[in-house]
VEXTIBA-325671 format. One record per residue (C-alpha): chain; x, y, z; residue number from 1; residue in three letters. Coordinates in nm, 4 decimals. Example, Ala and Ser with C-alpha at 12.3 -4.5 7.8 and 13.67 -1.06 7.14 Angstrom:
> chain_c1_c2_c3_resi_resn
> A_1.2300_-0.4500_0.7800_1_Ala
> A_1.3670_-0.1060_0.7140_2_Ser
***
This chain:
> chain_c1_c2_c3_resi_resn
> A_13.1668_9.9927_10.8140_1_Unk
> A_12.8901_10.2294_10.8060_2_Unk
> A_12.7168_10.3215_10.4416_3_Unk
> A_12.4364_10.5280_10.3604_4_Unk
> A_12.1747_10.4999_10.1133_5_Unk
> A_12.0958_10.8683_9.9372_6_Unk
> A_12.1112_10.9450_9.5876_7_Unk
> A_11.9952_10.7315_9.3071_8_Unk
> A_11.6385_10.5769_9.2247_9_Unk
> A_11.6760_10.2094_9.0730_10_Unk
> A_11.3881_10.0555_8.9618_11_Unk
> A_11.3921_9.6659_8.9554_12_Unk
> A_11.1641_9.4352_8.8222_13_Unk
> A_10.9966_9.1908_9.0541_14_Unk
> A_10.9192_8.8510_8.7861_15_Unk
> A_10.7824_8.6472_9.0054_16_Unk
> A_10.6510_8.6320_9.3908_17_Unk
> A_10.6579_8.4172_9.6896_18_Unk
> A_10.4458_8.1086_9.6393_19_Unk
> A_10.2427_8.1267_9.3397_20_Unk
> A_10.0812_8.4841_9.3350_21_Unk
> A_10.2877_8.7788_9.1706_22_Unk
> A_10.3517_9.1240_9.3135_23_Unk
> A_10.2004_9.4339_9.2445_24_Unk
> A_10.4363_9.6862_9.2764_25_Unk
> A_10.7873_9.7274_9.2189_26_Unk
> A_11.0061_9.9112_9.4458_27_Unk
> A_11.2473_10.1626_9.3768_28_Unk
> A_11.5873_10.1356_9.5262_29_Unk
> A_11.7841_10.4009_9.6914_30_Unk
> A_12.1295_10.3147_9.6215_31_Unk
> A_12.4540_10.5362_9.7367_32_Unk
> A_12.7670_10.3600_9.8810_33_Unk
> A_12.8986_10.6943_10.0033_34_Unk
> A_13.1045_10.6532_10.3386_35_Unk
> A_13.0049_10.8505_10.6323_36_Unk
> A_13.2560_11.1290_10.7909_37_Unk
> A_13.2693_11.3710_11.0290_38_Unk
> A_13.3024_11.7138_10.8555_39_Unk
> A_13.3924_11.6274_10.5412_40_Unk
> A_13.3784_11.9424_10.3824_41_Unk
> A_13.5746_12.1330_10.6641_42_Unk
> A_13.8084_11.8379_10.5454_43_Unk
> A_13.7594_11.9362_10.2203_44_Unk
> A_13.8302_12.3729_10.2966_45_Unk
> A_14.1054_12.2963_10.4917_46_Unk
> A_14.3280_12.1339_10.2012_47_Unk
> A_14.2451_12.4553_9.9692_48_Unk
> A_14.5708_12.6322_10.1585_49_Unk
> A_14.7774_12.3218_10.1007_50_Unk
> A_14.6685_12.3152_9.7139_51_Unk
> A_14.7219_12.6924_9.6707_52_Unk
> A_15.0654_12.6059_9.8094_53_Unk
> A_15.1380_12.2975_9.6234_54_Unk
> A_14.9242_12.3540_9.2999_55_Unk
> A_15.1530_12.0512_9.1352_56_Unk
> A_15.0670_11.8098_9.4213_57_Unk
> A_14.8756_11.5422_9.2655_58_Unk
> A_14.7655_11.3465_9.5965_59_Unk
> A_14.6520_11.6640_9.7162_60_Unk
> A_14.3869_11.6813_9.4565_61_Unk
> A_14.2942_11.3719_9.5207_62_Unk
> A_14.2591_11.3801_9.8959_63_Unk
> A_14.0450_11.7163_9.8234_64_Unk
> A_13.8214_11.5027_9.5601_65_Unk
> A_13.7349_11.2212_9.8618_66_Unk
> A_13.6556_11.4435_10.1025_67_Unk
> A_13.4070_11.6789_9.8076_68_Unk
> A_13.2542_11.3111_9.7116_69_Unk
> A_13.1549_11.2562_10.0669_70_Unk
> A_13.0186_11.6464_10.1506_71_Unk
> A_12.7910_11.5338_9.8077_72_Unk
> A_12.9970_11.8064_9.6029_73_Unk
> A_13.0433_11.5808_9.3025_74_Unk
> A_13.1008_11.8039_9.0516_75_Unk
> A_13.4136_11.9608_9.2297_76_Unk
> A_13.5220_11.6440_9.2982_77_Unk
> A_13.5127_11.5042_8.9384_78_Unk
> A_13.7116_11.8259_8.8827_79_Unk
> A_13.9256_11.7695_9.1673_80_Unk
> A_14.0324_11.4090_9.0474_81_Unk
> A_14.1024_11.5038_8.7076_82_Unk
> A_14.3072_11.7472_8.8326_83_Unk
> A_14.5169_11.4820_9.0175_84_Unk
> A_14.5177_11.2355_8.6963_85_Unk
> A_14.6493_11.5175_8.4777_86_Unk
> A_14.9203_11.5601_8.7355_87_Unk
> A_15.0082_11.1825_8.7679_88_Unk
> A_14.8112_10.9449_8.6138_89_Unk
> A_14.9603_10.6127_8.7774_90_Unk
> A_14.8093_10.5637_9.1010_91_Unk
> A_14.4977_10.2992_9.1112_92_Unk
> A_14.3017_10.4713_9.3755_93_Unk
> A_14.2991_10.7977_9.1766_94_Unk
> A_14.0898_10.6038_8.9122_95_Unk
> A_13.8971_10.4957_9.1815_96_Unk
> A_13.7687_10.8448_9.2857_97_Unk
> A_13.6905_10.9296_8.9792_98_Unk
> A_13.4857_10.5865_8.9288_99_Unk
> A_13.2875_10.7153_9.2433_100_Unk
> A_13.2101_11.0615_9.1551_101_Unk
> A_13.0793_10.9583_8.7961_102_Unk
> A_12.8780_10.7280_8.9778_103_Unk
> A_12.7491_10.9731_9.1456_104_Unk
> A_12.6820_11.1922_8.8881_105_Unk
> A_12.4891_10.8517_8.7679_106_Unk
> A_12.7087_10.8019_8.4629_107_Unk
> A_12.6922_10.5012_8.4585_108_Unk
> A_12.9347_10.3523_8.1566_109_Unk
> A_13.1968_10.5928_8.2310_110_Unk
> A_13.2103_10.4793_8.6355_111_Unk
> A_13.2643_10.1369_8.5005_112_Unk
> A_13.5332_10.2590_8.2740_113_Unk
> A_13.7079_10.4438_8.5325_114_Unk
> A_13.6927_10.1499_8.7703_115_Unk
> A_13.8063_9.8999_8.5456_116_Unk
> A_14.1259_10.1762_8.5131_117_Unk
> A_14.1462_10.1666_8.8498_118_Unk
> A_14.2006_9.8006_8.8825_119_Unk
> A_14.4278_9.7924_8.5773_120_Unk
> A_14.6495_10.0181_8.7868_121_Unk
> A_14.6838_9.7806_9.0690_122_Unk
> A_14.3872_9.8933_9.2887_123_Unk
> A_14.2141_9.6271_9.4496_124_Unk
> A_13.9329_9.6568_9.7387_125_Unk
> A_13.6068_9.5649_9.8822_126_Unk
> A_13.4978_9.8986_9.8170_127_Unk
> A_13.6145_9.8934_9.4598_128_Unk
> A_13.4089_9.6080_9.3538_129_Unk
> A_13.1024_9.7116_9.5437_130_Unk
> A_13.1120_10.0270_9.3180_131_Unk
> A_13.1034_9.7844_9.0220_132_Unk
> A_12.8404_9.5888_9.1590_133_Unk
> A_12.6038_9.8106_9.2821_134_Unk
> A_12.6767_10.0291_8.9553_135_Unk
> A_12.5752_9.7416_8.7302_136_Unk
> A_12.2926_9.6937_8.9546_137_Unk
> A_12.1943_10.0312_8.9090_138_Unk
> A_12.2710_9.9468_8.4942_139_Unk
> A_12.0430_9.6497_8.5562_140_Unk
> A_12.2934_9.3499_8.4239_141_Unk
> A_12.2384_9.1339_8.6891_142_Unk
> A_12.4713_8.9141_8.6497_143_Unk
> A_12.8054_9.1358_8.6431_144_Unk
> A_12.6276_9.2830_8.9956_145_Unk
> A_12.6366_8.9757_9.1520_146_Unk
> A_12.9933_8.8759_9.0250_147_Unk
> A_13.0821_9.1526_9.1536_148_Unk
> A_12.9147_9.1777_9.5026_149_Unk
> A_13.0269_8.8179_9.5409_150_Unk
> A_13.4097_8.9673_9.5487_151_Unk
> A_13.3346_9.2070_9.7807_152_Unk
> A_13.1861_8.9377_10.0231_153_Unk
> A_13.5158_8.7294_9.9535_154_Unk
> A_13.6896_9.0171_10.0641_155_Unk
> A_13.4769_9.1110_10.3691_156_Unk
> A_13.2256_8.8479_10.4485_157_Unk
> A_12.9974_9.0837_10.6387_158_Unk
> A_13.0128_9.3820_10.4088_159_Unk
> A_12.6476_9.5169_10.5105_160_Unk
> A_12.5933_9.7133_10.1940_161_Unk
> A_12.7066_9.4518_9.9336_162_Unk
> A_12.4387_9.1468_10.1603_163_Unk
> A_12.1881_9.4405_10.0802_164_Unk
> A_12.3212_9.5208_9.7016_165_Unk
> A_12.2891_9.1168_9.6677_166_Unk
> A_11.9051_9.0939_9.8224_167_Unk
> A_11.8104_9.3500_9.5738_168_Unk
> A_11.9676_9.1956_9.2518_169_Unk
> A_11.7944_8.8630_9.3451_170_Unk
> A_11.4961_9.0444_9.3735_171_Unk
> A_11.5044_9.2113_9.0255_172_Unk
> A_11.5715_8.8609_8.8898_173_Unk
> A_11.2614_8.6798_9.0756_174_Unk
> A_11.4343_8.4812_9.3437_175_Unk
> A_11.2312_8.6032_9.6534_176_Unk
> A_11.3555_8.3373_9.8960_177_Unk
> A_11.7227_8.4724_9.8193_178_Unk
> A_11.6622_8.7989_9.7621_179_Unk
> A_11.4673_8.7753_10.1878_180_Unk
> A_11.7548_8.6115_10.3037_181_Unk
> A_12.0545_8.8129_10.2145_182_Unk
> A_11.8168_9.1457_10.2854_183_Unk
> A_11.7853_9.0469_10.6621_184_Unk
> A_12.1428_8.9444_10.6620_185_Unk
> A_12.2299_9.3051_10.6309_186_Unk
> A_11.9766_9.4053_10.8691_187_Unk
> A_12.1536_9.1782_11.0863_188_Unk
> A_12.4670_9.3597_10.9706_189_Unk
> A_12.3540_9.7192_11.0501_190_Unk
> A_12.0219_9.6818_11.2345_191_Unk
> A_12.0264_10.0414_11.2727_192_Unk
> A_12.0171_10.1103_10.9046_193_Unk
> A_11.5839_10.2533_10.7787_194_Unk
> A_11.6813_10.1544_10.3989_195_Unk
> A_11.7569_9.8076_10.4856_196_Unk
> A_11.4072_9.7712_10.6627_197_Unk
> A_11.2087_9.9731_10.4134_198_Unk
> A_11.3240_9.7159_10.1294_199_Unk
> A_11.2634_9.4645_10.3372_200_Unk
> A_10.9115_9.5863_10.4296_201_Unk
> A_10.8268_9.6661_10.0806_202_Unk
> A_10.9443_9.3165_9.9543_203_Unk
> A_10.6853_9.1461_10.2558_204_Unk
> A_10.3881_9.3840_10.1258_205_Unk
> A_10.4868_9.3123_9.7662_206_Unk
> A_10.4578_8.9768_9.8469_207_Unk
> A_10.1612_8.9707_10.0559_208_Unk
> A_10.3106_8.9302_10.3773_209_Unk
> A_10.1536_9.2569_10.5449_210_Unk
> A_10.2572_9.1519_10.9120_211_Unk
> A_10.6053_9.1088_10.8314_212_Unk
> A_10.5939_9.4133_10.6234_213_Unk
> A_10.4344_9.5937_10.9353_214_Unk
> A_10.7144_9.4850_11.2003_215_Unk
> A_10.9872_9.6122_10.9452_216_Unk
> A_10.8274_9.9263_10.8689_217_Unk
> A_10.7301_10.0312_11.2527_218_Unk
> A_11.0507_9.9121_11.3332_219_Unk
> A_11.2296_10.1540_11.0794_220_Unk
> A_10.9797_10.4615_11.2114_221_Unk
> A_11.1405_10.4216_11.5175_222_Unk
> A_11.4448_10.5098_11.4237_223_Unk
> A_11.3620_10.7461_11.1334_224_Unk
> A_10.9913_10.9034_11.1606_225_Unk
> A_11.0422_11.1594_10.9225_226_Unk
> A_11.1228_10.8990_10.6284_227_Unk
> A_10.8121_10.8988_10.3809_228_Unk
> A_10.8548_10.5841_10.2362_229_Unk
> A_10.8243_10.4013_10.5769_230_Unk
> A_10.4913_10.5633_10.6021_231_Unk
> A_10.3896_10.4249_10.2812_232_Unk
> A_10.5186_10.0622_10.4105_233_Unk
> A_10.3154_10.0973_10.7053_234_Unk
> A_10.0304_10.2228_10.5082_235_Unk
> A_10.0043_9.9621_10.2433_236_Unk
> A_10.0562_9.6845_10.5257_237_Unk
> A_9.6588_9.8140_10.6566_238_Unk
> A_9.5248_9.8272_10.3207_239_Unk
> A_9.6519_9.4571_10.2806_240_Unk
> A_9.4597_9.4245_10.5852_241_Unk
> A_9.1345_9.5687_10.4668_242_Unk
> A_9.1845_9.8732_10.6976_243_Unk
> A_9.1723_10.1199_10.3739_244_Unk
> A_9.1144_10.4061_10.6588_245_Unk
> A_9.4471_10.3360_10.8882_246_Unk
> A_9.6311_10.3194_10.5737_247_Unk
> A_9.5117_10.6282_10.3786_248_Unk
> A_9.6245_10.8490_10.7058_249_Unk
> A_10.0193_10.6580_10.6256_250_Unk
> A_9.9737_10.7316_10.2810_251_Unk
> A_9.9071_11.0902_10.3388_252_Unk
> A_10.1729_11.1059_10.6060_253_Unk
> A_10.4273_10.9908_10.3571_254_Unk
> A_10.2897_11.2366_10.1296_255_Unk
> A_10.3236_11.5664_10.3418_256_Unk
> A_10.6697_11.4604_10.4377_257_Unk
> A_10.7643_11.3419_10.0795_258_Unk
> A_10.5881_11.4971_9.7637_259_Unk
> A_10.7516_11.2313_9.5124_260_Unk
> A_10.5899_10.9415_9.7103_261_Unk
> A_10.4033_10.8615_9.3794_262_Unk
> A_10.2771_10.5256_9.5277_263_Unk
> A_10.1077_10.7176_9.8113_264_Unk
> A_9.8965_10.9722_9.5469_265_Unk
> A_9.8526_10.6624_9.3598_266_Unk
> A_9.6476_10.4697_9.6628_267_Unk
> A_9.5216_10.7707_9.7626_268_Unk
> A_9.3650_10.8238_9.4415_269_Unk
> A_9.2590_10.4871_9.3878_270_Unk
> A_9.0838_10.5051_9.7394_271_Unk
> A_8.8534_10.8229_9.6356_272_Unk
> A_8.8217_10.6808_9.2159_273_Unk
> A_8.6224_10.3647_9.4087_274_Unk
> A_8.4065_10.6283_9.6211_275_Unk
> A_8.3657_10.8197_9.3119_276_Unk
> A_8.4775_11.1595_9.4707_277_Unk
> A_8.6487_11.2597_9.1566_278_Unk
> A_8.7703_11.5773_9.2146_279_Unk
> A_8.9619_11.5042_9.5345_280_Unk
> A_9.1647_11.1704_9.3086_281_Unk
> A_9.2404_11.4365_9.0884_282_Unk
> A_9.5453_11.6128_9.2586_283_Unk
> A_9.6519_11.2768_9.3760_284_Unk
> A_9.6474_11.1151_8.9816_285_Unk
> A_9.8226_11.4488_8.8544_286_Unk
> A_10.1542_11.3914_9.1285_287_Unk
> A_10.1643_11.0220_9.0485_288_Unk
> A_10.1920_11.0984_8.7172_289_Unk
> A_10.4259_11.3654_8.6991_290_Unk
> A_10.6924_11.0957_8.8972_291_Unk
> A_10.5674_10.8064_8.7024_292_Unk
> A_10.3910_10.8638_8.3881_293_Unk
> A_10.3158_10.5165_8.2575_294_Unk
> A_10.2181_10.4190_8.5822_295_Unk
> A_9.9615_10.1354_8.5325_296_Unk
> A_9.5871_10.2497_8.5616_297_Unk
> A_9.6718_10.6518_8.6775_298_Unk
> A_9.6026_10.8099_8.3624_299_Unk
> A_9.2851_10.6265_8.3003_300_Unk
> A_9.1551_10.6924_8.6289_301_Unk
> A_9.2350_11.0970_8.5715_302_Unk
> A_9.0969_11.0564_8.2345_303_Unk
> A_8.7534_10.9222_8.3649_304_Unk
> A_8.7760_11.1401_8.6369_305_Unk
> A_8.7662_11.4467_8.4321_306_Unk
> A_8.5178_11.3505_8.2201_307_Unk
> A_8.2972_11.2562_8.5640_308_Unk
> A_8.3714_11.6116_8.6207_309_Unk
> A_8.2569_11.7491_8.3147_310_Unk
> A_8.6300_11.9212_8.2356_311_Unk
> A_8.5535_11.8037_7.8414_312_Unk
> A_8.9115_11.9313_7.7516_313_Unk
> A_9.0922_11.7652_8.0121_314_Unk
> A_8.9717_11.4359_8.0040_315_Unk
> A_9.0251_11.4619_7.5909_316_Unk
> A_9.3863_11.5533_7.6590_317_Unk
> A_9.4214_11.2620_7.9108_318_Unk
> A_9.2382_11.0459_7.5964_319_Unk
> A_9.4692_11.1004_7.3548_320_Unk
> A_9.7646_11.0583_7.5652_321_Unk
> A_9.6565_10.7054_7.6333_322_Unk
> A_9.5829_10.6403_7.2404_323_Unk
> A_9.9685_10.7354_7.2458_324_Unk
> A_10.0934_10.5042_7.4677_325_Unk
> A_9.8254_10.1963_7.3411_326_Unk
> A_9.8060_10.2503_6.9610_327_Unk
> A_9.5551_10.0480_6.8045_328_Unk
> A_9.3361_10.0710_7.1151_329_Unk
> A_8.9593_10.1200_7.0056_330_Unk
> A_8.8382_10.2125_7.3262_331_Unk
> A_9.0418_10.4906_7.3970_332_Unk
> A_9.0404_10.6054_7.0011_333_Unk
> A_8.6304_10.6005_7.0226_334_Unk
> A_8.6707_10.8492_7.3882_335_Unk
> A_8.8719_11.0886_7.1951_336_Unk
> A_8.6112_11.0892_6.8879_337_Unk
> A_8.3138_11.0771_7.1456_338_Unk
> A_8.4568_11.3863_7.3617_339_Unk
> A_8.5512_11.5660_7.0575_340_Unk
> A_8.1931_11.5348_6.9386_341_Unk
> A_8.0792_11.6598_7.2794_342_Unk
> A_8.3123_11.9909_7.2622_343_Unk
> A_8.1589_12.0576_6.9469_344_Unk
> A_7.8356_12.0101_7.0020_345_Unk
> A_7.8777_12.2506_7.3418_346_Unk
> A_8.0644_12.5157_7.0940_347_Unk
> A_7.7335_12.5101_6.8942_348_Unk
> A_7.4623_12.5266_7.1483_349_Unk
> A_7.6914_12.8393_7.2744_350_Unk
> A_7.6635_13.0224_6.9036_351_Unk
> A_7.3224_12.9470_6.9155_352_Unk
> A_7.1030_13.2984_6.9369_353_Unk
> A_6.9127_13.2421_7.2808_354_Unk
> A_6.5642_13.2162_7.2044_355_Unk
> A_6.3244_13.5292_7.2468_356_Unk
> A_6.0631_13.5304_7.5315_357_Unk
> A_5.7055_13.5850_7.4232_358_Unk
> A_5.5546_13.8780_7.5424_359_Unk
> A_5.2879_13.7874_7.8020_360_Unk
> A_4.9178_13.8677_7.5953_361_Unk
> A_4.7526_14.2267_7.7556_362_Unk
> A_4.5161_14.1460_8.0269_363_Unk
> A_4.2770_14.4243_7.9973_364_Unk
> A_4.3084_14.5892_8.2904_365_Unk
> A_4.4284_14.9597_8.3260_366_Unk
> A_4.7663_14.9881_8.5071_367_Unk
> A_4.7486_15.1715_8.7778_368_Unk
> A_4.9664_15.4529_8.9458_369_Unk
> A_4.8898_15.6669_8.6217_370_Unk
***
C-alpha cells in the first residue's frame, strides 16, 4: 500500500529526550492517509454522465465522493457522500467516506463521529481504524491513537503508515526509543517515502544525534530535492556540528523553496541577532512569527532588534505584545514605560523652536564689488 503525507500540520510535544538531555524543538507532523491513484479526477468527471443518468443511484455518489477525496476536492466530496447517505443511509463504507473527507476538512470530532457510524454499520478495515488513529493523533489523545493504530497493525502487520502514525504518538508522549524504532520500521516499509525520513531526521537532530539526522535527511534529498523541510534537517544537522555557515545556506534553501519554514527564519535570525546585524534578523523574526507567534525567544529578539535600530515605535509595539503574553513581567512592563518615555521626549525636542544663529560681529572692512 502506498500513502502520502500532504495536508495537515500536527504539532506534538516532545517531554523528554534520548538519554538525559531534552530537545529543543518540536516537530510538526504532516499527516494525510489519502491513497494514491492514477487520475482520480478523470475518475471522478467520468461518473458525472452516469449520475446525471441515475440521479437516485446512491453508490454512484459515493464512488464519485472517493475518487473527489483523492483529486483533494473535499468539499465536493463531503457533498457527494451526503448525497449518497440521503439516498440510502445503510451501507458502512458510505460513513466511511464521509469520516475521510471531514478529516480532511480537519474536523476533527465529526470524522470520529462519522467513523464510529461507519463501524456501527458493519464496516470494518485497516484503513478504517487508521483514520481513527491518526485522527486522534491529530486530536492529540494519545492513547485512543495508539488503540487504534494497534488494530490496524492486527489487521495488516506491515501497514507502513500506521508503524509511522505509531513512531509519532510515542514521540508526543516522550518514549524516544519507541517512537525510533517503529519510525524506521516504516522506512523499512516504504523506503522510498521523504516524510518518513524527514521525521526521522528531525527526531535524531532533536535529540542530538546530528549524524544520524544527516544520513536521513541527504538520504530523503535524494529522492525529493525540492522538499524544504529536508533542507532544514540537513541544515540544523551542521549547526549541531558547529558549522553555523554550511547550515545557514540549508536554512535559506528551505526558505526560498518553502516560505512557512518558520524554523529556518528562526535560525536564520538567531544567526545574525548573535552578530548583531539587526536589520537583516528582522525579516527573518517577522516570517517566524507570522507561522508561529509564541515561538520561544522570536519576539524578543525583533523587539531588541528594533530598538538596536532605533524604530522607537516598533520595538514598543513588539514590548507590549510580550507584556501580553507574560503579565506580571517587570522587565518587559519597564521597556514599554522606558520607550514610551523616549517617543516623548523625541516628540518634544521636534516642537522645540530651532535655536537662532548669532549673527557673526562686523569686521570693519568695506565689502568689496560695490
Amino acid at each position: 500500500m502506498r500513502f502520502s503525507w500532504l495536508l495537515w500540520p500536527l504539532s506534538v510535544t516532545m517531554l523528554s529526550a534520548c538519554g538525559s538531555s531534552e530537545p529543543t524543538e518540536q516537530p510538526d507532523v504532516m499527516v494525510n492517509i489519502a491513497t494514491v491513484q492514477s487520475g482520480p479526477k478523470i475518475q471522478a468527471d467520468e461518473l458525472d454522465g452516469a449520475v446525471a443518468r441515475q440521479p437516485r443511484n446512491a453508490g454512484l455518489y459515493a464512488r464519485r465522493a472517493a475518487f473527489r477525496l483523492d483529486a483533494g476536492q473535499t468539499a465536493a466530496a463531503l457533498q457527494d457522500i451526503n448525497q449518497a447517505l440521503e439516498l440510502d443511509d445503510s451501507p458502512g463504507e458510505f460513513y466511511f467516506i464521509k469520516a475521510r473527507a471531514l478529516r480532511a476538512q480537519n474536523m476533527l470530532p465529526a470524522a470520529l463521529a462519522a467513523a464510529e457510524e461507519a463501524s456501527r454499520h458493519g464496516y470494518s478495515s485497516p484503513e478504517l481504524n487508521l483514520l481513527v488513529g491518526e485522527t486522534n493523533l491529530a486530536a492529540r489523545r494519545y492513547e485512543a491513537a495508539l488503540d487504534h493504530l494497534d488494530r490496524t497493525l492486527q489487521q495488516e502487520p506491515d501497514h507502513p503508515a500506521a508503524l509511522f502514525y505509531k513512531g509519532i504518538a510515542y514521540a508526543a508522549t516522550a518514549d524516544t526509543v519507541q517512537a525510533l524504532n517503529y519510525l524506521r520500521a516504516s522506512l523499512s516499509r516504504d523506503p522510498r517515502q521523504p516524510e518518513i525520513l524527514h521525521q526521522l531526521a528531525f527526531l535524531s537532530n532533536a535529540y542530538r544525534l546530528p549524524v544520524e539526522a544527516a544520513t536521513y535527511a541527504a538520504r530523503g534529498l535524494r529522492l525529493a530535492p525540492g522538499y524544504a523541510a529536508l533542507w532544514y534537517d540537513y541544515g540544523r544537522q551542521f549547526e549541531l556540528q558547529n558549522l553555523p555557515d554550511s547550515a545557514a545556506r540549508r536554512y535559506s534553501r528551505a526558505v526560498q523553496l518553502d516560505s512557512t519554514q518558520y524554523r529556518a527564519d528562526y535560525r536564520l535570525a538567531l544567526m545574525a541577532y548573535k552578530q548583531r546585524k539587526y536589520a537583516e534578523a528582522v525579516p527573518h523574526l517577522q516570517r517566524a512569527l507570522r507561522r508561529a507567534p509564541r515561538l520561544a525567544g522570536a519576539r524578543q529578539m525583533l523587539a531588541e532588534s528594533y530598538e538596536s535600530l532605533g524604530q522607537v515605535l516598533e520595538a514598543q509595539a513588539q514590548y507590549r505584545l510580550l507584556v501580553a503574553e507574560n503579565p506580571g513581567n517587570k522587565h518587559w512592563t519597564y521597556k514599554v514605560w522606558k520607550l514610551g518615555e523616549r517617543g516623548r521626549q523625541s516628540a518634544a525636542d521636534a516642537d522645540r523652536p530651532a535655536p537662532i544663529e548669532p549673527i557673526a560681529p562686523l569686521s570693519g572692512r568695506t565689502p568689496t564689488g560695490y
